[in-house]
C-alpha positions as a Markdown table, in Angstrom:
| # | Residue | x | y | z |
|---|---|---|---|---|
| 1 | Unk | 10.4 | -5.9 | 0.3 |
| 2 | Unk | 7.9 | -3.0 | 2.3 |
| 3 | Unk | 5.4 | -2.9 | 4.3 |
| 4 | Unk | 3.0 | 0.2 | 3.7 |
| 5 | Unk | 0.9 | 0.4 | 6.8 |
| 6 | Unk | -2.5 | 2.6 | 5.5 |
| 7 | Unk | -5.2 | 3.4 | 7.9 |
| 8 | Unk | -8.7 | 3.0 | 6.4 |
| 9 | Unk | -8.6 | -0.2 | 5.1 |
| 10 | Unk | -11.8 | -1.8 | 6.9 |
| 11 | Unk | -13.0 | -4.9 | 4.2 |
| 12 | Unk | -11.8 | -6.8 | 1.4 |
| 13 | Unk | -13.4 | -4.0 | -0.7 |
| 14 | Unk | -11.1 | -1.4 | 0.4 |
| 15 | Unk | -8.3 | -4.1 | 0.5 |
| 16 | Unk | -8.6 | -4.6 | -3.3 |
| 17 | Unk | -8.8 | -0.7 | -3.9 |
| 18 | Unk | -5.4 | -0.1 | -2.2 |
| 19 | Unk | -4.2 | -3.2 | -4.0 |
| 20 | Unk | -5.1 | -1.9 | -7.7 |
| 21 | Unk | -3.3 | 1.5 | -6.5 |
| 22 | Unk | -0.4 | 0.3 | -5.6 |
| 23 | Unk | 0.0 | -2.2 | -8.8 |
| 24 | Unk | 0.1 | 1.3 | -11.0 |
| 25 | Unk | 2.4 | 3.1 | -9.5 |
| 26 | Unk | 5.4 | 3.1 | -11.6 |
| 27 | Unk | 8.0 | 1.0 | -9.8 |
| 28 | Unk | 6.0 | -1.3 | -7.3 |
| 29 | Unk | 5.8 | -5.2 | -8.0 |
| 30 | Unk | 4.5 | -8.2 | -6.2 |
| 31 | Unk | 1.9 | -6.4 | -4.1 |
| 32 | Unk | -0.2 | -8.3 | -1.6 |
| 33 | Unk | -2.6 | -7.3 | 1.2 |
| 34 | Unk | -2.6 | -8.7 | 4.5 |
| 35 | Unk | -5.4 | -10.9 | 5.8 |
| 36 | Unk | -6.1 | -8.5 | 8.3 |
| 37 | Unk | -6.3 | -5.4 | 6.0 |
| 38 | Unk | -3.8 | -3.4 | 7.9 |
| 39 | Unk | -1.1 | -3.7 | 5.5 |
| 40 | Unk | 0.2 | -3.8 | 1.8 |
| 41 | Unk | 3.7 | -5.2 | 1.1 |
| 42 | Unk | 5.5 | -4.6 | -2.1 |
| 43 | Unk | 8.9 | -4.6 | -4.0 |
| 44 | Unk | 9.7 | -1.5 | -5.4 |
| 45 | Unk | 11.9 | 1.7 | -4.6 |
| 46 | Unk | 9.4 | 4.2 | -4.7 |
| 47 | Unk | 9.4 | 7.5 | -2.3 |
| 48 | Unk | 6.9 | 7.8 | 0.4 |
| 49 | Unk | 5.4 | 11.1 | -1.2 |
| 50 | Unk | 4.9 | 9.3 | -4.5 |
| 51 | Unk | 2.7 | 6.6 | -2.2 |
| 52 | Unk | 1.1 | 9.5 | -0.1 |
| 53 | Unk | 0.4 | 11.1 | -4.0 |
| 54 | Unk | -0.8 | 7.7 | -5.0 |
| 55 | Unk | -3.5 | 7.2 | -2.0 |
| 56 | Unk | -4.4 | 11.7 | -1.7 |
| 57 | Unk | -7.7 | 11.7 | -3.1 |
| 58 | Unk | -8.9 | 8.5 | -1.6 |
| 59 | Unk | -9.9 | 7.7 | 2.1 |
| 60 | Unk | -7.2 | 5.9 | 2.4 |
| 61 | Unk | -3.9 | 7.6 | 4.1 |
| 62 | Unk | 0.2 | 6.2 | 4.1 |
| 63 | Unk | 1.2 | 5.5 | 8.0 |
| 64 | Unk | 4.4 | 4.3 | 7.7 |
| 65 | Unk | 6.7 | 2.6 | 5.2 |
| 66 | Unk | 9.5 | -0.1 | 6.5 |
| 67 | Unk | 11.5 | -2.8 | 5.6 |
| 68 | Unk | 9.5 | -6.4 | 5.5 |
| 69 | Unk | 11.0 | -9.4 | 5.9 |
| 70 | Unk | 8.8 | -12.1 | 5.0 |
């Protein structure tokens, strides 16, 4: 599992948003937000450009990506 760590997320709005991003890109299962908004973790081996790609025309931008264990 990853952890994508995206700054911007401020409400459950934006939570959702990131969430229906990451469920279509090709590759990424099982996505859930944290409760704080800080976070998305995900299965999936998918690059961190295609993520940064995924998120470039939002106000959302790609931290960091690491390993999550639950």
């Amino acid at each position: 599992m990853k952890k994508a760590i995206i700054d911007g997320m401020c409400c459950k709005g934006c939570a959702n948003e990131v969430k229906n991003i990451f469920e279509h890109i090709y590759g990424v299962s099982n996505v859930k937000i944290s409760d704080d908004n800080s976070f998305v973790t995900y299965e999936g081996y998918v690059s961190k450009r295609i993520v940064q790609e995924a998120l470039a025309k939002t106000n959302y931008e790609l931290v960091k990506i690491e390993k999550f264990e639950k």
